[in-house]
C-alpha positions in Angstrom: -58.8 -6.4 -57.9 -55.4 -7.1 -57.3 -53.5 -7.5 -54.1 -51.3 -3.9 -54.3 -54.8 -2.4 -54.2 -56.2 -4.0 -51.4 -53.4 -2.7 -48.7 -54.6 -0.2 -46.2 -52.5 2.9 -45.4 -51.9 1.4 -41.7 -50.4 -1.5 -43.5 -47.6 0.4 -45.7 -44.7 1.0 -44.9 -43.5 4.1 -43.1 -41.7 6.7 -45.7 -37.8 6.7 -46.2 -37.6 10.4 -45.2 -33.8 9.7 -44.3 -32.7 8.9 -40.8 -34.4 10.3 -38.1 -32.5 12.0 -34.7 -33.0 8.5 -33.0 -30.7 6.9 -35.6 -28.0 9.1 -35.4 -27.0 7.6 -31.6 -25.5 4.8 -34.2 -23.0 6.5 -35.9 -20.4 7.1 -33.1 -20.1 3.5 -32.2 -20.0 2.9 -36.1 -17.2 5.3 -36.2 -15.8 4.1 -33.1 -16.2 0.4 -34.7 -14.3 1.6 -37.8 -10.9 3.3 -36.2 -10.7 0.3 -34.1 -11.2 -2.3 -37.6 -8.1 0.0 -39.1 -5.7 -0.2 -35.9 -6.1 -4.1 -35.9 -5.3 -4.4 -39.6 -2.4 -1.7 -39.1 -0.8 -3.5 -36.2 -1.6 -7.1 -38.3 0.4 -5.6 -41.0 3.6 -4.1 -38.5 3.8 -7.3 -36.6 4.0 -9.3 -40.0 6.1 -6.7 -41.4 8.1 -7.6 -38.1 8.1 -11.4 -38.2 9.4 -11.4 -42.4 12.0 -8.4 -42.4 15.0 -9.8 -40.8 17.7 -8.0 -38.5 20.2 -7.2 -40.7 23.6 -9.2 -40.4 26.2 -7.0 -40.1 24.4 -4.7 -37.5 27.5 -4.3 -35.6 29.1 -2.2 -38.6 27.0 0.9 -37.5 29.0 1.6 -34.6 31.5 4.0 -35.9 28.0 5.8 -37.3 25.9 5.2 -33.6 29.2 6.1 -31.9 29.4 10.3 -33.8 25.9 10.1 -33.4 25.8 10.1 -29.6 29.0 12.3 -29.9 26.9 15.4 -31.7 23.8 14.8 -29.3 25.8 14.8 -26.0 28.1 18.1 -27.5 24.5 19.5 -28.5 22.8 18.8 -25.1 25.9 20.3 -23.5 26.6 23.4 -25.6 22.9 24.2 -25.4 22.1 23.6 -21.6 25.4 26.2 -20.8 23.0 28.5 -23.4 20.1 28.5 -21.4 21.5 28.2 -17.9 23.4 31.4 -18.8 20.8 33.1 -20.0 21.6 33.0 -23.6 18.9 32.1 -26.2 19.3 28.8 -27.7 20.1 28.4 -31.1 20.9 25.1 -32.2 21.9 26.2 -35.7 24.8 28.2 -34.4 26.3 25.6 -32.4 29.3 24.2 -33.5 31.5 21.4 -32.8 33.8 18.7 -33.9 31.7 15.9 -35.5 34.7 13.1 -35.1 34.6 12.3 -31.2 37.6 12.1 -29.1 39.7 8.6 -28.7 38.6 9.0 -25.0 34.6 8.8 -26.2 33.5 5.6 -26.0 29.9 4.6 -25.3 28.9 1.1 -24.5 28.8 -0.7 -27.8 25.6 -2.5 -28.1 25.2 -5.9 -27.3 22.5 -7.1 -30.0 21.2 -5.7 -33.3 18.0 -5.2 -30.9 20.1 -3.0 -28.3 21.5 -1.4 -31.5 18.2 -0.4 -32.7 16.9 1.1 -29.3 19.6 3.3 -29.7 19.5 4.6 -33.1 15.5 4.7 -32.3 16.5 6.8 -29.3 19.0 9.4 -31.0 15.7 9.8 -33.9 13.4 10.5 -30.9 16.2 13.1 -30.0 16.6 14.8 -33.5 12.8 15.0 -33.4 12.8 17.2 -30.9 16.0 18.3 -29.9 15.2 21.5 -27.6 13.0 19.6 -25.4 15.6 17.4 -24.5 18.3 19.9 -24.3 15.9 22.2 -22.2 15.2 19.0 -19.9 19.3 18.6 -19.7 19.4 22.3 -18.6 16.9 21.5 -15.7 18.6 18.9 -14.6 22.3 20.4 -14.6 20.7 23.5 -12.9 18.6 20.7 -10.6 21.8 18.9 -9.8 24.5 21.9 -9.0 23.7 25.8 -8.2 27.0 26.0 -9.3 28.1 27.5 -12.6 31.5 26.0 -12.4 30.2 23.2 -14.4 29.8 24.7 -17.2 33.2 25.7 -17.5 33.7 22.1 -18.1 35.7 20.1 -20.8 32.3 18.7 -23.2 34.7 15.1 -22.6 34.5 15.8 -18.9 31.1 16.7 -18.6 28.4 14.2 -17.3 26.6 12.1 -19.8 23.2 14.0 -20.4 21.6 10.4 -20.5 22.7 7.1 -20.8 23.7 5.9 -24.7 19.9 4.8 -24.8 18.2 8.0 -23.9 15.6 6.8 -21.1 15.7 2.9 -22.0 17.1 1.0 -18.9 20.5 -0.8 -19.3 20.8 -3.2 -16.2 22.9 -6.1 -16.7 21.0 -9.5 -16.1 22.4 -12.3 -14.6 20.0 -14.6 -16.9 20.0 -14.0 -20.7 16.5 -12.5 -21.7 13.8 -14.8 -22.7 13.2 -13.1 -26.0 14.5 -14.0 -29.2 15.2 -11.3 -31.1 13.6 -13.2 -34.9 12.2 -16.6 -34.9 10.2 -18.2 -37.9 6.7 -17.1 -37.9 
């Protein structure tokens, strides 16, 4: 008689019916396990990405570019927030300006191809989403003066809607920062 014979039915194995309700606690930690594995290998391949791409060289060339940039977002943040303060629905395809900004338009020039960066980075997050920041502008203007006078404003005389960098702090230091902007790996 040979061994397979000799097995009792306590001794087999239980059947493979599939996973049971007691297995299935598993599978969010597995997910859980899984979107975490893909994040690290994402943000392993951005900061290499970071440490091999170098800043480019002639960074400070954008200027001109960075400089009607900020022109068409602060005309666009201006136009728009007399809009809605006045009642007036805001359409940003029918505003119209001059895209070449006056001699007397001139925003800090950026003081590293990092500073330069923030900023372009700051004028996307704008074009993103350009009513929300326009609609923001409006509650501050209103926030700041009851008055309507302002409005009636020259766009080269009106306030800045934001600094050049859009929300990212620009205090001088008295010490140069301790980061390098590329290093070797």
């Amino acid at each position: 008689m040979s061994f397979a014979l000799e097995i009792t039915r306590e001794d087999t194995p239980a059947s493979a019916d599939g996973p049971t309700w007691s297995d299935l606690w598993l599978l969010p930690l597995l997910l859980l396990v899984q979107v975490f594995e893909t994040f690290s290998r994402h943000l392993g391949s951005l900061k290499k990405m970071r440490r091999t791409r170098p800043m480019p060289t002639d960074w400070r060339s954008f200027c001109p570019d960075l400089r009607r940039t900020e022109w068409a977002i602060r005309m666009l943040c201006h136009e728009g927030a007399r809009r809605i303060i006045l009642g007036e629905d805001l359409d940003l395809g029918s505003i119209s300006f001059d895209p070449e900004p006056p001699e007397d338009f001139q925003p800090p020039t950026p003081r590293s191809a990092l500073a330069m960066h923030q900023r372009i980075e700051a004028t996307a997050r704008f074009h993103a989403d350009p009513e929300r920041f326009i609609r923001r502008h409006a509650e501050r203007v209103r926030g700041r003066t009851g008055d309507v006078q302002i409005l009636n404003l020259a766009p080269s005389d009106f306030p800045n809607p934001d600094p050049p960098n859009f929300g990212i702090p620009d205090t001088p230091f008295a010490a140069p920062l301790p980061i390098a902007i590329r290093g070797p790996p």
